[in-house]
LUMMAR-105805 format. One record per residue (C-alpha): x, y, z. Coordinates in nm, 4 decimals. Layout:
N
+----------+----------+----------+
:       c1 :       c2 :       c3 :
+----------+----------+----------+
:        X :        Y :        Z :
...
+----------+----------+----------+
//
This chain:
430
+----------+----------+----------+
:       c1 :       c2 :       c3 :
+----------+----------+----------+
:   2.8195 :  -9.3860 :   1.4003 :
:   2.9517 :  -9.0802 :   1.4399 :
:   3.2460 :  -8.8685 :   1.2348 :
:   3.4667 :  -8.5643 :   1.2816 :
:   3.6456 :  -8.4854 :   1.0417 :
:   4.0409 :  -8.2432 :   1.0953 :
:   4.0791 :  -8.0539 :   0.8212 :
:   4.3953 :  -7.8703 :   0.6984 :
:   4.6366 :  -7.9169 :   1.0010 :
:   5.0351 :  -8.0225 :   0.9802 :
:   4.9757 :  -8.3475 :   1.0612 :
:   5.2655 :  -8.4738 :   1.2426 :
:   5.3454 :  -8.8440 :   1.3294 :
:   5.6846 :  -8.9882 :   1.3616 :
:   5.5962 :  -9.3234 :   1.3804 :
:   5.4257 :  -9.3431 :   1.0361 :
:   5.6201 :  -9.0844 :   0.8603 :
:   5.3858 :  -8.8330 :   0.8724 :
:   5.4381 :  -8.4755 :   0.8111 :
:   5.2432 :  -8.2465 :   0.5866 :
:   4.9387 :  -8.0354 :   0.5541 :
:   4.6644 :  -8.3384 :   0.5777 :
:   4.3219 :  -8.3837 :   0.6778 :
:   4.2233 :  -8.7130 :   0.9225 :
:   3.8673 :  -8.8179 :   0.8776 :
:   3.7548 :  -9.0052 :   1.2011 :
:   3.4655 :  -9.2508 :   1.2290 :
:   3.3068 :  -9.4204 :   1.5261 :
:   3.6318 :  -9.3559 :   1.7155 :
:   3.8655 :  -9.5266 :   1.4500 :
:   4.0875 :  -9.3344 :   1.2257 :
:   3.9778 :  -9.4242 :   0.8574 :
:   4.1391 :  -9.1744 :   0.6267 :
:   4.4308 :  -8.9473 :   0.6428 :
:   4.4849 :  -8.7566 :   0.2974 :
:   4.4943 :  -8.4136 :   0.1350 :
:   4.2094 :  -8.2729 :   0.0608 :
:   3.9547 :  -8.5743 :   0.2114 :
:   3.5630 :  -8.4545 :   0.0924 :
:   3.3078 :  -8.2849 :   0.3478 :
:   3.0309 :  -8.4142 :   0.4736 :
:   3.1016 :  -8.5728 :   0.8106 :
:   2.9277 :  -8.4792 :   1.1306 :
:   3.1677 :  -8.2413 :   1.2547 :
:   3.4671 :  -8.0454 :   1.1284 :
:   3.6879 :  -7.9099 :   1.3116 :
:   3.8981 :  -7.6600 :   1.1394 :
:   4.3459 :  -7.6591 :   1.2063 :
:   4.4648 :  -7.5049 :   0.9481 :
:   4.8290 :  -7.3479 :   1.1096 :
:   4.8264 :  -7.6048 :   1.3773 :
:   4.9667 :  -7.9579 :   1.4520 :
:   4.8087 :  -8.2329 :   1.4686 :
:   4.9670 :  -8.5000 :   1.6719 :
:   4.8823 :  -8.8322 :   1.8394 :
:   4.7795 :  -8.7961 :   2.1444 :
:   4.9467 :  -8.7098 :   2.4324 :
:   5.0193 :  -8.9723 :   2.7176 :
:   5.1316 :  -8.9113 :   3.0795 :
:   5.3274 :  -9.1683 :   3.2097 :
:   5.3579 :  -9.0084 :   3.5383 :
:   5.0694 :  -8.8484 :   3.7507 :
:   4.9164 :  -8.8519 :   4.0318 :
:   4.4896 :  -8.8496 :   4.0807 :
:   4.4284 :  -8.8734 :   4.4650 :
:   4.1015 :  -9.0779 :   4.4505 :
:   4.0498 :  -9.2737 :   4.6378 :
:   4.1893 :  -9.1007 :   4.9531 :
:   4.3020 :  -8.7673 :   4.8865 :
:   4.0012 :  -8.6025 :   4.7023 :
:   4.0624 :  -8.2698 :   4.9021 :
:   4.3553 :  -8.2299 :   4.6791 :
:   4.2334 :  -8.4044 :   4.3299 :
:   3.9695 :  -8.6656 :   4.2194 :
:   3.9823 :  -8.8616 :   3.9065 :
:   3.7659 :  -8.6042 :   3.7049 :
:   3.9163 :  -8.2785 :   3.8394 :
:   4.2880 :  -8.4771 :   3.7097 :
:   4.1772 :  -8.5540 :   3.3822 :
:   3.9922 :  -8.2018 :   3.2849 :
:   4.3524 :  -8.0970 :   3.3662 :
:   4.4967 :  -8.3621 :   3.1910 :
:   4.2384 :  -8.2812 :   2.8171 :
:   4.3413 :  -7.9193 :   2.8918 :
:   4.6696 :  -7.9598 :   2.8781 :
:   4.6280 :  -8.1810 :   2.5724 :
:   4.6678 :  -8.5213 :   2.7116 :
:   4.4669 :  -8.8103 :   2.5962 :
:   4.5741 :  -9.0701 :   2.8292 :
:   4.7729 :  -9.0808 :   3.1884 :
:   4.8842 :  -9.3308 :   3.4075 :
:   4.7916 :  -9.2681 :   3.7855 :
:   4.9838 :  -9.4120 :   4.0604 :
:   4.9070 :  -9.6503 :   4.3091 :
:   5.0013 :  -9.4905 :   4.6133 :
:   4.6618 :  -9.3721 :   4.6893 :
:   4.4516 :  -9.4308 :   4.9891 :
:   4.4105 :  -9.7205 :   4.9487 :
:   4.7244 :  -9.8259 :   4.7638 :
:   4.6480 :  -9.9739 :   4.4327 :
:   4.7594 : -10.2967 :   4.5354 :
:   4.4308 : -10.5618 :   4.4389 :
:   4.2847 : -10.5763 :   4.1250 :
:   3.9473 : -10.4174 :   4.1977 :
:   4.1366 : -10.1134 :   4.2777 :
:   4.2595 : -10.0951 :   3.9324 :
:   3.9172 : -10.2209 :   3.8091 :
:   3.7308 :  -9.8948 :   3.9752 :
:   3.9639 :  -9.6123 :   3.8209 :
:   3.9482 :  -9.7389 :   3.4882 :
:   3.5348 :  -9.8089 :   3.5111 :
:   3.5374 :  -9.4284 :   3.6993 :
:   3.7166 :  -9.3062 :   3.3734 :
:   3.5346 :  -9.5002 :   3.1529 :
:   3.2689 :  -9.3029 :   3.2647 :
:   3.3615 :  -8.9915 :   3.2705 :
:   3.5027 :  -8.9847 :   2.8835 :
:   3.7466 :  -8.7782 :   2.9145 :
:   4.1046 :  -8.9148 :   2.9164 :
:   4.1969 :  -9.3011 :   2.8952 :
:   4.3459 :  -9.3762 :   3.2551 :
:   4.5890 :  -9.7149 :   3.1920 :
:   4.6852 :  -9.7537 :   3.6046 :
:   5.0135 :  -9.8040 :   3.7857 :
:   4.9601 : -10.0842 :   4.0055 :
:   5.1534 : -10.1155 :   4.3284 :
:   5.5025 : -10.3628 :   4.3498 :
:   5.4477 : -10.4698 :   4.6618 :
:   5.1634 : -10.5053 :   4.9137 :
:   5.0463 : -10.1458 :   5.0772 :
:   5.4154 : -10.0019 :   4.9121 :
:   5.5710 : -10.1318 :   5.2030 :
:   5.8128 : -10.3405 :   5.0311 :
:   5.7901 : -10.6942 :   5.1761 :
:   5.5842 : -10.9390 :   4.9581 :
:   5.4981 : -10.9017 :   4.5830 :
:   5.1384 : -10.7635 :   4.4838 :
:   4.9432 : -11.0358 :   4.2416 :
:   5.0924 : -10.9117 :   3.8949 :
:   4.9153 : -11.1548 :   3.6711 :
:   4.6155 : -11.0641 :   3.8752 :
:   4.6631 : -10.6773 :   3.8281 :
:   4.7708 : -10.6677 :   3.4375 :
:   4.5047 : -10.8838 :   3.3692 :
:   4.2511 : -10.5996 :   3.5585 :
:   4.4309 : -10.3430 :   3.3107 :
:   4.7423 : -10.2015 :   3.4727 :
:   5.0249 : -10.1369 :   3.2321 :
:   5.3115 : -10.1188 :   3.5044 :
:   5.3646 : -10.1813 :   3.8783 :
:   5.5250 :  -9.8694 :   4.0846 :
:   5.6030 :  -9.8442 :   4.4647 :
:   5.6392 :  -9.4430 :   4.3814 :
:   5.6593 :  -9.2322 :   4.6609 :
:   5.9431 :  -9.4962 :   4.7563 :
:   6.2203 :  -9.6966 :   4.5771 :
:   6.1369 : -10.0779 :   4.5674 :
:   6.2527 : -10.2106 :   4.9057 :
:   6.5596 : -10.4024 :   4.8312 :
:   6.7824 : -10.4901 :   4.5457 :
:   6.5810 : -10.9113 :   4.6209 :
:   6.2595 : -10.7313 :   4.5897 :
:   6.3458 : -10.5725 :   4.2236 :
:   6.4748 : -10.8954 :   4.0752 :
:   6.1667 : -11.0701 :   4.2023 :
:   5.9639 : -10.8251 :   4.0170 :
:   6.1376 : -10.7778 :   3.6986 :
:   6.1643 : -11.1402 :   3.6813 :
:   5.7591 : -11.1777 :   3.7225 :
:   5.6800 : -10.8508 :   3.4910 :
:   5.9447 : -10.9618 :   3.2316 :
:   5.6690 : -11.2613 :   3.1460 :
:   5.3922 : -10.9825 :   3.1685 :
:   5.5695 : -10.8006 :   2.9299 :
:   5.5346 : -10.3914 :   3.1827 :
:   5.7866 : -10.2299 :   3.3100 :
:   5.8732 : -10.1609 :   3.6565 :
:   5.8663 :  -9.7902 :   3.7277 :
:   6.1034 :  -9.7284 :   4.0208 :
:   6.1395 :  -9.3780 :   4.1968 :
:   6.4705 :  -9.4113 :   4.2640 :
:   6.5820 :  -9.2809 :   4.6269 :
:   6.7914 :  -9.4368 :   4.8857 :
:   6.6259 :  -9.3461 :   5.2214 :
:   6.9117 :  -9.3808 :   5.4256 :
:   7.0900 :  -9.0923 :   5.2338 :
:   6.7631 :  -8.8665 :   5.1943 :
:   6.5882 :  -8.8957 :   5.5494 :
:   6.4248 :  -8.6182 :   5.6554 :
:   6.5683 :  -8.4052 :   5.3706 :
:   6.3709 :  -8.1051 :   5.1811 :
:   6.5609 :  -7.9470 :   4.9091 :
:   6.8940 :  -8.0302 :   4.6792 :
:   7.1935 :  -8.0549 :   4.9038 :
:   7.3851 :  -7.7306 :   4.8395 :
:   7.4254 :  -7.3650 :   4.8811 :
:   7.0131 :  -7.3262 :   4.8882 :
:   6.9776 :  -7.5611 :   5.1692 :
:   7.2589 :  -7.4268 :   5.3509 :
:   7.1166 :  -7.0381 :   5.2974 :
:   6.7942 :  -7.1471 :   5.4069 :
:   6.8986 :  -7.3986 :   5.6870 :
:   6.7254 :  -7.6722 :   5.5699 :
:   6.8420 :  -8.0506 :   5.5773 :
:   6.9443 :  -8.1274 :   5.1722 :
:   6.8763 :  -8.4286 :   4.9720 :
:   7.2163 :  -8.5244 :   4.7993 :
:   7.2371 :  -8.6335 :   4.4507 :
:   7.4133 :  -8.9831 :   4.5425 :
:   7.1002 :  -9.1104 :   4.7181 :
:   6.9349 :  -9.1203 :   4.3567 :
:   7.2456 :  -9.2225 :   4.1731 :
:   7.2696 :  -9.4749 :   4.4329 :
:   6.9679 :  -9.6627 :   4.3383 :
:   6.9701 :  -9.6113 :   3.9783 :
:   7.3024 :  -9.8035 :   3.9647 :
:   7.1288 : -10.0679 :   4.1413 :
:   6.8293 : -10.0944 :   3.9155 :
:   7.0474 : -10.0752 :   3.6528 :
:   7.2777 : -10.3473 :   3.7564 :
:   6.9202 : -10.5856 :   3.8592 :
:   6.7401 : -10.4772 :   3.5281 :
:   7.0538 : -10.5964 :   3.3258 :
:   7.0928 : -10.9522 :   3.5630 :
:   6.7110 : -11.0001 :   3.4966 :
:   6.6516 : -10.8934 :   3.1755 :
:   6.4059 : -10.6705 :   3.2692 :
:   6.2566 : -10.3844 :   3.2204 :
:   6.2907 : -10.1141 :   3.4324 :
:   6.2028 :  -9.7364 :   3.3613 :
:   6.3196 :  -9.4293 :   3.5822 :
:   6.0957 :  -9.1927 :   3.6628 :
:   6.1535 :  -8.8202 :   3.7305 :
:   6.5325 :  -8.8113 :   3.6987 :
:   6.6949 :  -8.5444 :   3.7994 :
:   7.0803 :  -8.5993 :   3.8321 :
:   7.3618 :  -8.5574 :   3.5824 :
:   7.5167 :  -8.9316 :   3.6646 :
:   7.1819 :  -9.0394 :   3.6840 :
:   7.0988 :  -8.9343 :   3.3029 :
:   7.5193 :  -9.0981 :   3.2333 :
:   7.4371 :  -9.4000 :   3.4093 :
:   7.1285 :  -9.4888 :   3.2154 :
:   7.2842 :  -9.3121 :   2.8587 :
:   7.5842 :  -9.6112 :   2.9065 :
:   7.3105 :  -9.8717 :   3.0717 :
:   7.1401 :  -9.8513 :   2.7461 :
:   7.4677 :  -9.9066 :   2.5301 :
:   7.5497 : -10.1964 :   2.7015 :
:   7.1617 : -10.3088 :   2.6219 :
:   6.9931 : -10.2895 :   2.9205 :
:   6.6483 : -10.2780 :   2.9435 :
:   6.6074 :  -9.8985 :   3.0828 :
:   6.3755 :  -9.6357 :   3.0105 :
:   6.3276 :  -9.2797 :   3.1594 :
:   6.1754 :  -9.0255 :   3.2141 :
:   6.2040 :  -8.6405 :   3.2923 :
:   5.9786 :  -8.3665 :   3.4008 :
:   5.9118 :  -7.9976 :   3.2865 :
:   6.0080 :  -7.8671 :   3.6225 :
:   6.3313 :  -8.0930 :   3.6351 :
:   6.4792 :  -7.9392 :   3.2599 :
:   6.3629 :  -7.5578 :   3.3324 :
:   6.4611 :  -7.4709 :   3.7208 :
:   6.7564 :  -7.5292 :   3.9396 :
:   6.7162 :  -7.5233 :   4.3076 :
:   6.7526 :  -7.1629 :   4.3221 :
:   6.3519 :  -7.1726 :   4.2355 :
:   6.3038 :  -7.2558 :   4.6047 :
:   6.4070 :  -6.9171 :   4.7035 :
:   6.1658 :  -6.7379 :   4.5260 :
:   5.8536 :  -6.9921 :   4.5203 :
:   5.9125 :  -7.1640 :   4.8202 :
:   5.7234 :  -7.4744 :   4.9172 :
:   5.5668 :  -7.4323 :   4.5972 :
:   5.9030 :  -7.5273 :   4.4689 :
:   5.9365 :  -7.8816 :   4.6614 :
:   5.9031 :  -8.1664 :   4.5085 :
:   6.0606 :  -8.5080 :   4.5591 :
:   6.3290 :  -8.5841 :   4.3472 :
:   6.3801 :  -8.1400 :   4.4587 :
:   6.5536 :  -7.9794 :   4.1869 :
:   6.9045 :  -7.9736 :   4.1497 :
:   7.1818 :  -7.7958 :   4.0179 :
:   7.2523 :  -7.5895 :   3.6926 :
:   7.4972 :  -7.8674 :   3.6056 :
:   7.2151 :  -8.1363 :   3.6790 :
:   6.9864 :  -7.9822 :   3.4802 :
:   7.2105 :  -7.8682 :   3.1674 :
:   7.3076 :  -8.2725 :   3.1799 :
:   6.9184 :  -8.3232 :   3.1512 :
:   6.8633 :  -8.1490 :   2.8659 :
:   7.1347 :  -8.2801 :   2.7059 :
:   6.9814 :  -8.6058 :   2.7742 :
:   6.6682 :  -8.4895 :   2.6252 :
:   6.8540 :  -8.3665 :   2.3228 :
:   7.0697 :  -8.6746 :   2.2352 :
:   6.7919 :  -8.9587 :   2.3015 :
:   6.8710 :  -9.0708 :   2.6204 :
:   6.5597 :  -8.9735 :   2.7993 :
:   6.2765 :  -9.1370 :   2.6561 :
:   5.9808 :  -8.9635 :   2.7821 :
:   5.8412 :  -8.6446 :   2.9201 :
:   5.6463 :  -8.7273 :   3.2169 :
:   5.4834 :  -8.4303 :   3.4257 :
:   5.4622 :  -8.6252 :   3.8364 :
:   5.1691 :  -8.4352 :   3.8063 :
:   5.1422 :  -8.4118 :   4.1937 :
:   4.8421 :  -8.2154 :   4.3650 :
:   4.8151 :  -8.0553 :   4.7341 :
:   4.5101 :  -7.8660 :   4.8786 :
:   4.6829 :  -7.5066 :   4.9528 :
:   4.6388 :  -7.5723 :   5.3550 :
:   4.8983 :  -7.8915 :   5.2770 :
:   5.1192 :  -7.6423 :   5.0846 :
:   5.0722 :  -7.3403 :   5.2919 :
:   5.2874 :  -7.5282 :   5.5608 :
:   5.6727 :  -7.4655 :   5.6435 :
:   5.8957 :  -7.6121 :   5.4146 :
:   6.0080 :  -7.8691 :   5.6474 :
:   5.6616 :  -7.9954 :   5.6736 :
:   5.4568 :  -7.9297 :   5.3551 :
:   5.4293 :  -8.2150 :   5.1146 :
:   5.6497 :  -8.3051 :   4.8078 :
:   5.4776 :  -8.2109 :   4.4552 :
:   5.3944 :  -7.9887 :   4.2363 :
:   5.0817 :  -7.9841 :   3.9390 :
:   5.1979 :  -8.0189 :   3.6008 :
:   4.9279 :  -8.1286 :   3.3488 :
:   4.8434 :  -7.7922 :   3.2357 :
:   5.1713 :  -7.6714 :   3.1482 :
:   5.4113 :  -7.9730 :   3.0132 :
:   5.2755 :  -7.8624 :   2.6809 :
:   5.3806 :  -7.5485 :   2.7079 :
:   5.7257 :  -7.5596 :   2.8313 :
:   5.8139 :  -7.8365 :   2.6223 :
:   5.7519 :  -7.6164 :   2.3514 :
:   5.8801 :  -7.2815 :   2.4947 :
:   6.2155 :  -7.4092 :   2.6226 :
:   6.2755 :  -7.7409 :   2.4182 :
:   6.1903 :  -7.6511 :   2.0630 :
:   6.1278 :  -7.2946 :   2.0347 :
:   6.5198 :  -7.2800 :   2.2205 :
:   6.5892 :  -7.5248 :   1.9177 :
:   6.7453 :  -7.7961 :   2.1710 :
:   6.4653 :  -8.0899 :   1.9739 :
:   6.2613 :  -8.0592 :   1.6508 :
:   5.8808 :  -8.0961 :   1.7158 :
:   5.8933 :  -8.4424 :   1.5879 :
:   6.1481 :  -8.5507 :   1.8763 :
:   5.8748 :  -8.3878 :   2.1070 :
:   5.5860 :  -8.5840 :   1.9934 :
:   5.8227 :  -8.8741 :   2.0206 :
:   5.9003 :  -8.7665 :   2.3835 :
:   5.5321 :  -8.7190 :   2.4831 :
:   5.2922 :  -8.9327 :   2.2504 :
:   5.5220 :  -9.2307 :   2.0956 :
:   5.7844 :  -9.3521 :   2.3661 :
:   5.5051 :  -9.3320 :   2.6488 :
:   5.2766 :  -9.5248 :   2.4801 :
:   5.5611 :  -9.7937 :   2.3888 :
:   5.7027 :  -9.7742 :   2.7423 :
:   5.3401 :  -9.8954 :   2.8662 :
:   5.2613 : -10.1611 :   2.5620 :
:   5.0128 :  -9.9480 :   2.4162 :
:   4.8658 :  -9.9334 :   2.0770 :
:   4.8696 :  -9.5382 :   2.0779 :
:   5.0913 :  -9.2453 :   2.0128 :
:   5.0547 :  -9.2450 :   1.6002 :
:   4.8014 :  -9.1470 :   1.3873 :
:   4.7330 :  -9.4378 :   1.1298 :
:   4.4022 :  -9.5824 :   0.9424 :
:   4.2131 :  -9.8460 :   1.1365 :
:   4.4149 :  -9.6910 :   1.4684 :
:   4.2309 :  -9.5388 :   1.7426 :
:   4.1189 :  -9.1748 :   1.6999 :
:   4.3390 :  -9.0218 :   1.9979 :
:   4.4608 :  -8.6927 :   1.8931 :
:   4.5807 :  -8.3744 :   2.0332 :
:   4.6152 :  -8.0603 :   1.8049 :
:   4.7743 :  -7.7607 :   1.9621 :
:   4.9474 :  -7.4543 :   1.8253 :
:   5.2957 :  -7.3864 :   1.8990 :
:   5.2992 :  -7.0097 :   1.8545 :
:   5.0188 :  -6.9197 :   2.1040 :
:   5.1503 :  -6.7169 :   2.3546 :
:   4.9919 :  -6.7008 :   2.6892 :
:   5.0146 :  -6.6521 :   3.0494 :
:   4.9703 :  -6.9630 :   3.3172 :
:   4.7321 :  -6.8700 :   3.5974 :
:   4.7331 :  -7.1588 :   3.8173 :
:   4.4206 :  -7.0281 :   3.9737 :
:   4.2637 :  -7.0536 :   3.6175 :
:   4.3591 :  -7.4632 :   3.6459 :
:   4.1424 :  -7.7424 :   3.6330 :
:   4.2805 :  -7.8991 :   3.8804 :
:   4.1493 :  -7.8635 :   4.2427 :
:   4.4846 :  -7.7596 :   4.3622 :
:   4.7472 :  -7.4902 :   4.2641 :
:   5.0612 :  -7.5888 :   4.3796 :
:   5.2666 :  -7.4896 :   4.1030 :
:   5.5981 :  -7.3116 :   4.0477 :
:   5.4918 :  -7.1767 :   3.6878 :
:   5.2080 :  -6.9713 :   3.7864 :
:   5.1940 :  -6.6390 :   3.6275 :
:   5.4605 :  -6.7803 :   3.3401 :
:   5.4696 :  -6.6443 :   2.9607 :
:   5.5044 :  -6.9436 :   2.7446 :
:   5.4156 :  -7.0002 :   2.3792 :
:   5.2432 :  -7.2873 :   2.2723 :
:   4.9881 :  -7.4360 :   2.3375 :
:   4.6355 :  -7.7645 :   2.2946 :
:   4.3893 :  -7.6042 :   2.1237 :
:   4.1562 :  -7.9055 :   2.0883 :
:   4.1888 :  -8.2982 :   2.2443 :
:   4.0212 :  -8.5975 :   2.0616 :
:   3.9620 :  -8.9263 :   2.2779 :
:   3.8487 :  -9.1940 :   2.0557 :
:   3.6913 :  -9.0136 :   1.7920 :
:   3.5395 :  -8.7426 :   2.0679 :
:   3.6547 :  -8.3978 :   2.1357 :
:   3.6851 :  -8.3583 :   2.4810 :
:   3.8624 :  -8.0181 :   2.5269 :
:   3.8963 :  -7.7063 :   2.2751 :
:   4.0174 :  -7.3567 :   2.3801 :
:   3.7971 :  -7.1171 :   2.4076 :
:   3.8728 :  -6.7924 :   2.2079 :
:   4.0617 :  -6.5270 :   2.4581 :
:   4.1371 :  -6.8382 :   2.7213 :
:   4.4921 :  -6.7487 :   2.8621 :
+----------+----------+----------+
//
């Protein structure tokens, strides 16, 4: 048995009413004590005095590339990004190579992980067979191998008989279906945001009604079916109005919203170029001030980073042809804090609520709170370290990100994965 024991931190936990100057004393990967003051003596201290201590981070929303796509990312490349950036669990997506559609599939990644001990990996399994939005995938089958939601991402599900099929099926599972919601026939062949950028840089645009489109239809399924269907990545103003009134009328929606969605309009594109594309492409000033005001009021659930890796020869391509996606696992942290609470739009406790509570709810997890007998998943982080992003500094294997060379403040300092510390900055690491 082994203990660690975090002395002197605020420890901050929403869902147990947490928040004070407290010490957590950790055994054998279980939380057994949180108090003031707990006595010395375990195998490990590890000292956060002017720091939070939060449960752990969870990523809803990312993307790992193994099997299939290793030039870009593997599994353990993902989740040294994903400790680094203080996250203590993620949920990859199926549409690997293979797509995540059989339960051995799911099986390998979470055995792969297992091994590696860094982050918990909880998969996304596929909705349909190869993503191609005919038959249903074997959802009993999958959850029962350990995925914790079922995803065509990439793609919208098929058809509006597809969705109620599977929210029907998952409903008794008791996971959400996480829909990227895109109408093809309104986005085909499109790069950026419809708008003045696409028109200066004569490029096709990707109008905000193909996503409202199919959020009004998952909306209108989700509340036929009962449901439960969670948006990823939105981007749109009606978007975030359609699913603020779906959930007063008490449908069954979630969503969720990433950094790059709630800190640059379309206007990024100009300056980073493909390093700005990414599929929903950001939008509008008006889009994104309705985000944040989503994020502000409650309406978004979750902070999700679509944590979406390219090998530079992918990205060094024209805009037109280089992939959709940028890396985020590094950096959600950080902008949260630098442009969410330090602005003074949410507290910190909404933000641990954004990235640690609702995801782990969302997915039907037993995580994201800091409790005796819980597990011992725990990220501690300091929200006045200021630093510079250097993408070629990252973890990951790619660099495909619009933040590099960014000043932000706040930052993990240390990530705990049952009971273990898996990442701790390094004095003078930017």
């Amino acid at each position: 048995m082994s203990s660690l024991l975090i002395k002197g931190g605020r420890v901050l936990s929403p869902e147990d009413g947490l928040d004070g100057v407290l010490d957590i004393l950790v055994e054998d990967g279980v939380i057994r004590a949180i108090g003031p003051d707990l006595p010395a003596g375990a195998d490990e201290t590890l000292d956060a005095q002017g720091q939070v201590v939060a449960p752990g981070l969870i990523d809803i929303h990312v993307h790992l590339r193994e099997p299939g796509g290793e030039i870009s990312e593997t599994i353990e490349s993902g989740l040294r990004a994903a400790v680094a950036g203080g996250f203590t669990a993620v949920c990859p997506m199926p549409n690997t190579k293979p797509i995540i559609d059989r339960p051995e599939l799911v099986r390998a990644a979470i055995d792969k992980a297992r091994q590696l001990a860094l982050a918990r990996v909880f998969p996304v399994a596929a909705v349909s067979m190869g993503s191609q939005g005919e038959s249903l995938t074997d959802m009993a089958a999958l959850v029962a191998a350990g995925a914790v939601a079922f995803s065509d991402d990439g793609r919208p599900v098929k058809t509006a008989g597809l969705l109620r099929r599977a929210l029907e099926q998952s409903k008794s599972l008791a996971v959400p279906i996480i829909d990227h919601c895109e109408d093809p026939s309104l986005s085909t062949a499109g790069v950026v945001n419809e708008g003045a950028v696409a028109k200066r840089l004569n490029l096709r645009g990707i109008p905000v009604c193909s996503e409202d489109v199919c959020v009004a239809r998952d909306l209108i399924v989700a509340e036929a079916t009962g449901g439960h269907v969670h948006i990823a990545h939105l981007s749109t103003a009606r978007a975030v109005e359609m699913v603020r009134a779906g959930k007063r009328r008490g449908i069954r929606v979630t969503c969720e919203v990433t950094p790059h969605h709630f800190t640059l309009t379309d206007e990024a594109v100009l300056e980073r170029g493909t390093q700005a594309k990414m599929n929903p492409p950001l939008r509008s000033r008006q889009d994104v001030d309705a985000v944040l005001g989503g994020i502000a009021d409650g309406s978004v659930d979750a902070l999700a980073t679509d944590h979406a890796p390219h090998a530079p020869e992918l990205k060094a391509k024209s805009m037109a042809e280089a992939p959709f996606g940028v890396i985020g696992l590094e950096t959600a942290l950080g902008l949260a804090l630098t442009h969410l609470v330090h602005t003074g739009r949410i507290s910190l406790a909404h933000l641990i609520v954004l990235m640690s509570t609702n995801p782990a709810r969302i997915i039907n997890q037993p995580l994201g709170r800091l409790r005796a007998g819980g597990a011992a998943d725990i990220t501690i982080f300091d929200p006045g370290f200021e630093w510079t992003y250097r993408a070629a500094e990252g973890r990951s294997n790619s660099r495909n990100s619009p933040f590099d060379g960014w000043k932000l403040k706040g930052a993990a300092t240390a990530t705990v994965v049952a009971g273990r510390i898996v990442y701790r900055r390094e004095r003078g690491e930017s």
